[in-house]
N, C-alpha and C positions, 0 to 999 in steps of 0.2 A: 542914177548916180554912177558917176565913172567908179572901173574897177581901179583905180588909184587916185592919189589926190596929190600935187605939189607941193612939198611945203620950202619953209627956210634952207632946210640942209640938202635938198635934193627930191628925187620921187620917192614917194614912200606909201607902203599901203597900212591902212591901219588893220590890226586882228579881225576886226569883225565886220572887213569888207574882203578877206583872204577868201577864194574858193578852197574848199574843203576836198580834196582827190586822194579813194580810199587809195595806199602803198600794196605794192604787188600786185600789181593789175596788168604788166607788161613787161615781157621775156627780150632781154638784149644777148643777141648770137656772139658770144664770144670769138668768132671766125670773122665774121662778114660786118658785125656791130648794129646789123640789123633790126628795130625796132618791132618788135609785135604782141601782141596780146598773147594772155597767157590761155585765155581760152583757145585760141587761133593756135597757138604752139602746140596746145595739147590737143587738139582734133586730127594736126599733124603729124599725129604719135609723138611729140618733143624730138622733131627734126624740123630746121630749118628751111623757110620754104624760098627761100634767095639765094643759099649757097648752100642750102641740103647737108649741114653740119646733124651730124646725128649728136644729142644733149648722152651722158649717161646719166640713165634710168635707175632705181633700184626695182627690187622685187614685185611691190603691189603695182609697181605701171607696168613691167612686161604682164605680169598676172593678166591684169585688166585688158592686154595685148591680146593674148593669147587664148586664155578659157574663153569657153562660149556663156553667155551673158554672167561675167567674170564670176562663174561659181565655179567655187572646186573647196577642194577639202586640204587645207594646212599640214602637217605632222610633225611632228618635234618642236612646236613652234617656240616652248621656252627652255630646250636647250641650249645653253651657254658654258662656256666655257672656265674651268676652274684656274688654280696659280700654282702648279705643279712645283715652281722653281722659285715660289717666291721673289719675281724679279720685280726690278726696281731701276728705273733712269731717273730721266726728271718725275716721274710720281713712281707709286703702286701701282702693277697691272693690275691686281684688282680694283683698286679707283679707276685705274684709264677702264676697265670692262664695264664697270658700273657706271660710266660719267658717257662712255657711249651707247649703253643700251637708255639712259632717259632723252640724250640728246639726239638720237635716230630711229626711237621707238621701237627699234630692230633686240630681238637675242643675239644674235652673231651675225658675221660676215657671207652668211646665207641663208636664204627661203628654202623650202620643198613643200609640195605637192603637186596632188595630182586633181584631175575632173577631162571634161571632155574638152578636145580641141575637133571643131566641126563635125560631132557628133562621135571623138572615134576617143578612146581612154588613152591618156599621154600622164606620164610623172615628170615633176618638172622641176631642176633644179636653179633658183638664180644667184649669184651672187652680189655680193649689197657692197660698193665700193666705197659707201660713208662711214660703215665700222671698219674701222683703223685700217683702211687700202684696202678692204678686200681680201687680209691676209688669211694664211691657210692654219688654224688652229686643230689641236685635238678636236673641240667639236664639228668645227669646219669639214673635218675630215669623216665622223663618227654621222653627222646627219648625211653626207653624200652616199656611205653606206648602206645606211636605211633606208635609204631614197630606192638604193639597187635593188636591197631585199625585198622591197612594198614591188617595184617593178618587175621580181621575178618572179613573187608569187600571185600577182594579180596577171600577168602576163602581160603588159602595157611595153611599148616604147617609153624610152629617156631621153632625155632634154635637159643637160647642163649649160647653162650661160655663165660664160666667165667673165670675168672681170676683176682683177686681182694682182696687185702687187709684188706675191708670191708669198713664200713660208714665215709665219710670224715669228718674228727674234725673241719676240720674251716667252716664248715655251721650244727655244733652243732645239737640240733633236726630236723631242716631241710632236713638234710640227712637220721636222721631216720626213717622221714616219710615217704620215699622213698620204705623201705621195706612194711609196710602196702598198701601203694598206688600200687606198682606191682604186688603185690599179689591178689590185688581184681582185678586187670586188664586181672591177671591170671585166675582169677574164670570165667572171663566173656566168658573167650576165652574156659576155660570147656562147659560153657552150651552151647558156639556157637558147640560143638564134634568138633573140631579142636584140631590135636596133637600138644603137646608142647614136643620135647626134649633138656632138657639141658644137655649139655659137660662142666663137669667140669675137668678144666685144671691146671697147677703149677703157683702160689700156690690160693687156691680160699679158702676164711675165710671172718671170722664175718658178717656184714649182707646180703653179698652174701648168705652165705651158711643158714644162720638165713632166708631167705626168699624165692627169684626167681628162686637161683640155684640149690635149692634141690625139687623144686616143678614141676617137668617136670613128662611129663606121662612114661617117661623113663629118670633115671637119670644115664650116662654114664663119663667115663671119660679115658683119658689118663694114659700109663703105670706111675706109682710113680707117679703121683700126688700128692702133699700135699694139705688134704683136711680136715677143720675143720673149730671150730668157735676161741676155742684160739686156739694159737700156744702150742705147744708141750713145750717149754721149760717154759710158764707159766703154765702148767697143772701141771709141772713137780714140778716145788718149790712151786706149792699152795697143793697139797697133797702129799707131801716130798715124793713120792716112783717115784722107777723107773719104765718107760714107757714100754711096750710089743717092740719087734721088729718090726719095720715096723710100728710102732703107728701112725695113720691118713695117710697114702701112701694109693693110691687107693686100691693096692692091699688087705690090711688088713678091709677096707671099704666092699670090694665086698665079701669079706669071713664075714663077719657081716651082712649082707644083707643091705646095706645104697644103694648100688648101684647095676645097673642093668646088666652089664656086661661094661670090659674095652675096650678099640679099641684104634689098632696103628695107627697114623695116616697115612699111608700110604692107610690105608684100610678106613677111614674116611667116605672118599663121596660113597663109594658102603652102608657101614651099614645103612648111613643115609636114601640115596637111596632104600632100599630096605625096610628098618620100614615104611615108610611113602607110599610107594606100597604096604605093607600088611595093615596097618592100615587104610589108607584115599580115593589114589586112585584106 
């Protein structure tokens, strides 16, 4: 039997001659519009294999990246964040915290731990850009510390991945303090000689980039990243000119000297691997 039939009004297929094709079975490159499987995307690490658009990730795929046969050990994993300020826009933060930890399965706006990368002990911190941008909360702040402390006293290198919009508004200076406070937890992990790398990833700004993620003993990042403190198009209408090509993308970054060299992810867990076998052990 044909897959459709002719009738009166036109071509038309009836229900129960429809093929049946399970949804979500294929990743369209937002860059290039590229068609592919989502198996094929993800064996690619979710980067594009046509015009090599790096996808952001959250936590459990770099995880999956990075540990060796993806074990490692979690920490803080349901600390979250409380409503200091009782603040209020169009909802409750506490509704917005509650309405994205069921819809991102995530606590906050970041992962940590630790386990082995190619046999050698690494703590790892990522950032999860689907609760509320990635911004920088009390806990935000409170789990990067612990991250330090687990990494001073076991003596492991660190590994922060940013990816973050920057200081969360609805915990006002609370979140700012966030940046001074990681950053002296950063100092601590200097005098411990313990390397700090941070990856910065699309898109990483304001007090990410104002603080933790530009303070690594090596600051690396993914191909086009956008990476700044404003965005480009407030830079743009606050000093009426136009911007250089490629303005704040990794690449224009690394030819400035801000950064230390880029890495695709593909090749990720060797450069990590291999810094932290020249540097540590």
């Amino acid at each position: 039997m044909g897959w459709f039939k002719r009738k009166n009004q036109g071509i038309f297929t009836e229900s129960k001659d429809k093929k049946n094709i399970p949804e979500g079975l294929w990743y369209k490159c937002p860059k290039c519009k590229t068609l592919l499987s989502k198996e094929e995307h993800q064996n690619n690490y979710w980067v594009c294999k046509n015009c090599d658009h790096h996808e952001r990730i959250n936590s459990n795929k770099y995880f999956s990246i990075l540990f060796d046969k993806n074990k490692y050990t979690e920490i803080n994993k349901n600390l979250t964040s409380l409503d200091p300020l009782q603040f209020e826009d169009t909802q409750k933060y506490s509704e917005r915290l509650k309405n994205n930890i069921i819809k991102t399965n995530l606590s906050e706006a970041i992962s940590t731990a630790y386990g082995k990368v190619n046999g050698k002990n690494l703590a790892i911190g990522v950032m999860n850009f689907e609760f509320i941008g990635g911004s920088i909360s009390s806990a935000v702040g409170e789990k990067i510390c612990r991250l330090i402390k687990l990494a001073i006293k076991k003596e492991m290198p660190l590994l922060i991945i940013s990816k973050s919009g920057g200081a969360r508004m609805m915990e006002a200076a609370f979140s700012l303090m966030q940046l001074a406070k990681t950053s002296g937890y950063l100092g601590l992990l200097s005098d411990a000689k313990i390397p700090y790398i941070s990856l910065l990833t699309d898109p990483t700004f304001g007090g990410a980039t104002a603080s933790f993620s530009m303070l690594g003993d090596i600051n690396i990042a993914e191909p086009k990243a956008l990476i700044g403190f404003a965005g480009p198009r407030v830079i743009k209408e606050t000093i009426g000119k136009d911007l250089p090509e490629g303005f704040q993308r990794s690449e224009f970054l690394l030819e400035k000297g801000f950064l230390d060299f880029i890495v695709h992810r593909k090749n990720l867990k060797e450069k990590i691997s291999h810094f932290i076998n020249m540097v540590y052990y």
